[in-house]
C-alpha positions as CSV (number, residue, x, y, z in Angstrom):
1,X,0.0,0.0,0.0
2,X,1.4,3.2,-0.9
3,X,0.1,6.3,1.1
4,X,0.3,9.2,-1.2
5,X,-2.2,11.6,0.2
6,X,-3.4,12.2,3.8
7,X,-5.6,14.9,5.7
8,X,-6.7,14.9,8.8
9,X,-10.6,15.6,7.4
10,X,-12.7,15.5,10.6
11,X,-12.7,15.9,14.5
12,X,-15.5,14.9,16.5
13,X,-15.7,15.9,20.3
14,X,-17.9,14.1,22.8
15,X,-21.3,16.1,21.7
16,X,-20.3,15.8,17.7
17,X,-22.1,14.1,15.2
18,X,-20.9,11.7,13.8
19,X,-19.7,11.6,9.9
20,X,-21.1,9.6,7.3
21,X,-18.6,8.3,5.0
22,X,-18.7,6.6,1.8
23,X,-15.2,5.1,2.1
24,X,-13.8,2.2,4.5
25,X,-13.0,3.0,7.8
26,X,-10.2,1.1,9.7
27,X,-10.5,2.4,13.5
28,X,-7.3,2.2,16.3
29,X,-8.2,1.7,19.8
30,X,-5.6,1.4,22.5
31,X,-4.9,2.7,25.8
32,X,-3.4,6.5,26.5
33,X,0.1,5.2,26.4
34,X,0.6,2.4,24.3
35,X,2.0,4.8,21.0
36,X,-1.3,4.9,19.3
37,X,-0.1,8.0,17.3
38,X,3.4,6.9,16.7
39,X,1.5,4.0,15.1
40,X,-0.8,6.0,13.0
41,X,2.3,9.0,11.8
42,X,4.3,5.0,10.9
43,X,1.4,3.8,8.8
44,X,0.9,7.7,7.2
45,X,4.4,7.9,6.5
46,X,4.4,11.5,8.3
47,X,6.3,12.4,11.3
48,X,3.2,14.1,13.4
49,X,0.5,14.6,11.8
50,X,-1.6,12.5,14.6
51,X,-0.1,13.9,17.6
52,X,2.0,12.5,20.0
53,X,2.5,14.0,23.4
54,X,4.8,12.6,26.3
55,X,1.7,13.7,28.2
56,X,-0.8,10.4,27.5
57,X,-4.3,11.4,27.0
58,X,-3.9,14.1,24.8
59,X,-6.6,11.9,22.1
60,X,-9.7,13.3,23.4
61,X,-11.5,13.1,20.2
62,X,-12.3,11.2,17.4
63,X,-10.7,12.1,14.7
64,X,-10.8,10.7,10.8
65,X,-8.0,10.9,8.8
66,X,-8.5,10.8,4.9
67,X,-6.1,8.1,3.3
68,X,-5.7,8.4,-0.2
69,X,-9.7,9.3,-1.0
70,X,-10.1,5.8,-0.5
71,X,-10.6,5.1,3.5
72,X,-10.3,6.6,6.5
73,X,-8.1,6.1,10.0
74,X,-9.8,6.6,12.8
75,X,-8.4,7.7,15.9
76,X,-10.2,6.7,19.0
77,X,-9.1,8.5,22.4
78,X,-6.8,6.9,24.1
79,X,-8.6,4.8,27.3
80,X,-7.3,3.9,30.9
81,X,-5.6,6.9,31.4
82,X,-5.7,7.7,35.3
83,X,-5.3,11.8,35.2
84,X,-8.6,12.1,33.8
85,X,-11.7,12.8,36.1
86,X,-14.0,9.5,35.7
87,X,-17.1,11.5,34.1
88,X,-14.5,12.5,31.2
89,X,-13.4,9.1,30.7
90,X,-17.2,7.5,31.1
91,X,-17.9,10.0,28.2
92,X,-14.9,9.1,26.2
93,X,-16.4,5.3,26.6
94,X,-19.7,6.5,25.2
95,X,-18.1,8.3,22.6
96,X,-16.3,5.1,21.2
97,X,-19.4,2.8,21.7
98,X,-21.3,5.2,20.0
99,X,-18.6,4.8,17.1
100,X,-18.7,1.2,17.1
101,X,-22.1,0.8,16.7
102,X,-23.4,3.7,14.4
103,X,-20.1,3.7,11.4
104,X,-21.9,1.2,8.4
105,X,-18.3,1.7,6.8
106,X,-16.1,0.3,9.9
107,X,-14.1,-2.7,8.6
108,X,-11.9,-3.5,11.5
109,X,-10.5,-2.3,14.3
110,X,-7.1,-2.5,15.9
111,X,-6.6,-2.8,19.4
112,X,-3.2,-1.6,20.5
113,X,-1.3,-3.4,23.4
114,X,2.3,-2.4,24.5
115,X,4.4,-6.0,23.8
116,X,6.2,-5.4,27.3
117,X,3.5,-6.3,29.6
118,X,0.4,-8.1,30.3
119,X,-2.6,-6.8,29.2
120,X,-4.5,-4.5,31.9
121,X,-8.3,-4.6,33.2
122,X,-9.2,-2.0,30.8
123,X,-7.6,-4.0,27.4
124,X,-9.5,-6.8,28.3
125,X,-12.1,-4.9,28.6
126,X,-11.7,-2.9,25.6
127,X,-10.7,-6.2,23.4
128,X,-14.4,-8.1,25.1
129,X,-16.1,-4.9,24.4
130,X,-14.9,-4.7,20.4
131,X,-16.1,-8.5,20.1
132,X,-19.5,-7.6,21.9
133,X,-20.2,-5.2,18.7
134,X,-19.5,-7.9,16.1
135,X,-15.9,-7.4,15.5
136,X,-13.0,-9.6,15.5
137,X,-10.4,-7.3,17.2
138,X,-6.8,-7.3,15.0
139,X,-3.9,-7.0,18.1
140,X,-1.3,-4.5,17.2
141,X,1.6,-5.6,20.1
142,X,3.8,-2.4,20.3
143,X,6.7,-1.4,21.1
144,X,8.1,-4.5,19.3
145,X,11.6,-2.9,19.1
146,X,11.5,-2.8,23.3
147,X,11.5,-6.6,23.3
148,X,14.4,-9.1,23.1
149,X,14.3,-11.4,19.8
150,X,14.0,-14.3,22.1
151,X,11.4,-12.9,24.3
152,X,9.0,-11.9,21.0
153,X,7.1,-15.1,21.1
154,X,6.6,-15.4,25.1
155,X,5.0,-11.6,25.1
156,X,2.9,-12.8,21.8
157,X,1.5,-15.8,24.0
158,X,1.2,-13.9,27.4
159,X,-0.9,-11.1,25.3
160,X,-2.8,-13.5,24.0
161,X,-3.7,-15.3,27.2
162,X,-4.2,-11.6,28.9
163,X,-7.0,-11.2,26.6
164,X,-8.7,-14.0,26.8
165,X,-8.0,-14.1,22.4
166,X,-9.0,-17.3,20.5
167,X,-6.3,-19.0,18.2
168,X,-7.5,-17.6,15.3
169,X,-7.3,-14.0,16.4
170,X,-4.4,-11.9,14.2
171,X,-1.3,-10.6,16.3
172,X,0.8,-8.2,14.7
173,X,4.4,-7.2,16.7
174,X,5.5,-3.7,15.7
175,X,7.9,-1.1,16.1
176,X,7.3,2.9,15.7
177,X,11.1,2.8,15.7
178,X,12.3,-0.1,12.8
179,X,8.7,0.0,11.6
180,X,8.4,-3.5,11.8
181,X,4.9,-4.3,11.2
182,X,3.9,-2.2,8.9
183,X,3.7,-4.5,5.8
184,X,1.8,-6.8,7.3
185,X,-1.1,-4.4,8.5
186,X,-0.7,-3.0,5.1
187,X,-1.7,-6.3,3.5
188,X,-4.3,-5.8,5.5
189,X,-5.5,-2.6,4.8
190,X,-5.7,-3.9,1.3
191,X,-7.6,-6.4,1.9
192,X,-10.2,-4.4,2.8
193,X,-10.4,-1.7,0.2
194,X,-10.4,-4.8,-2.2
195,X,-13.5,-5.8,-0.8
196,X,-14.9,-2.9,-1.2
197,X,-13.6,-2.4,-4.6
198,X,-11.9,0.8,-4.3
199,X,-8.2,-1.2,-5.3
């Protein structure tokens, strides 16, 4: 997949409405921290245009990004992070159901997890949560580039078992740094404008 075009085309806070597209959309959940921009500037081929902050959080919106005029990345805000006052974050949850459940043009989503560590409460929530509106979550395990070689495959299993994930569930290790990764969600990516017949 080559990205030659990219805009960020629409922002939608907690009371916005939501936009109806005409393209595929490809949405990215994933806690505050787990380098759910870094991910999407990797995939963009641009440095910042989703922004990353050493402050997590900062994804308090949803926001579409135009690939190419032929599908969108959606950015959903970042969950789990502890700073922000409970009602904020119960509204951020709303927000992101209310995604789920209302886009016809979602495809997939990819649910972040950082490679390092078990998945928390809130990821297996989030992962049980993504199933429970009738998709089959795709695991992005970051921070690939964090990991010993010969600890890869261990992290892969113990993210798996964190999540409760069946057999058949897609795991993807990546790095932000060596952008490891990227091809295969590419492929990906692909697949789905294929079925849609926009490739």
């Amino acid at each position: 997949m080559v990205i030659k075009q990219v805009s960020l085309e629409t922002v939608c806070g907690i009371t916005s409405v939501l936009p109806q597209n005409t393209k595929p959309e490809v949405a990215f959940a994933g806690k505050s921290n787990v380098g759910k921009s870094s991910l999407i500037n990797a995939l963009m081929n641009r440095k910042a245009l989703a922004r990353t902050s050493a402050q997590p959080g900062k994804t308090q919106t949803i926001n579409f990004y135009n690939i190419n005029d032929e599908m969108y990345f959606v950015d959903l805000p970042g969950y789990g992070y502890a700073k922000a006052p409970e009602e904020i974050r119960a509204k951020w949850g709303n927000m992101i159901e209310r995604y789920l459940q209302k886009s016809r043009m979602l495809r997939a989503v990819f649910l972040l997890i950082d490679l390092r560590h078990t998945p928390s409460a809130n990821d297996k929530i989030m992962y049980e949560w993504i199933l429970h509106q009738n998709y089959q979550p795709i695991i992005i395990a970051t921070k690939l580039d964090k990991v010993k070689r010969s600890q890869v495959q261990k992290q892969i299993r113990e993210v798996r078992t964190g999540l409760g994930a069946s057999p058949d569930t897609v795991v993807i290790p990546f790095s932000a740094v060596t952008k490891q990764g990227r091809e295969e969600i590419y492929e990906l990516l692909e697949g789905y404008l294929t079925e849609d017949g926009q490739a």
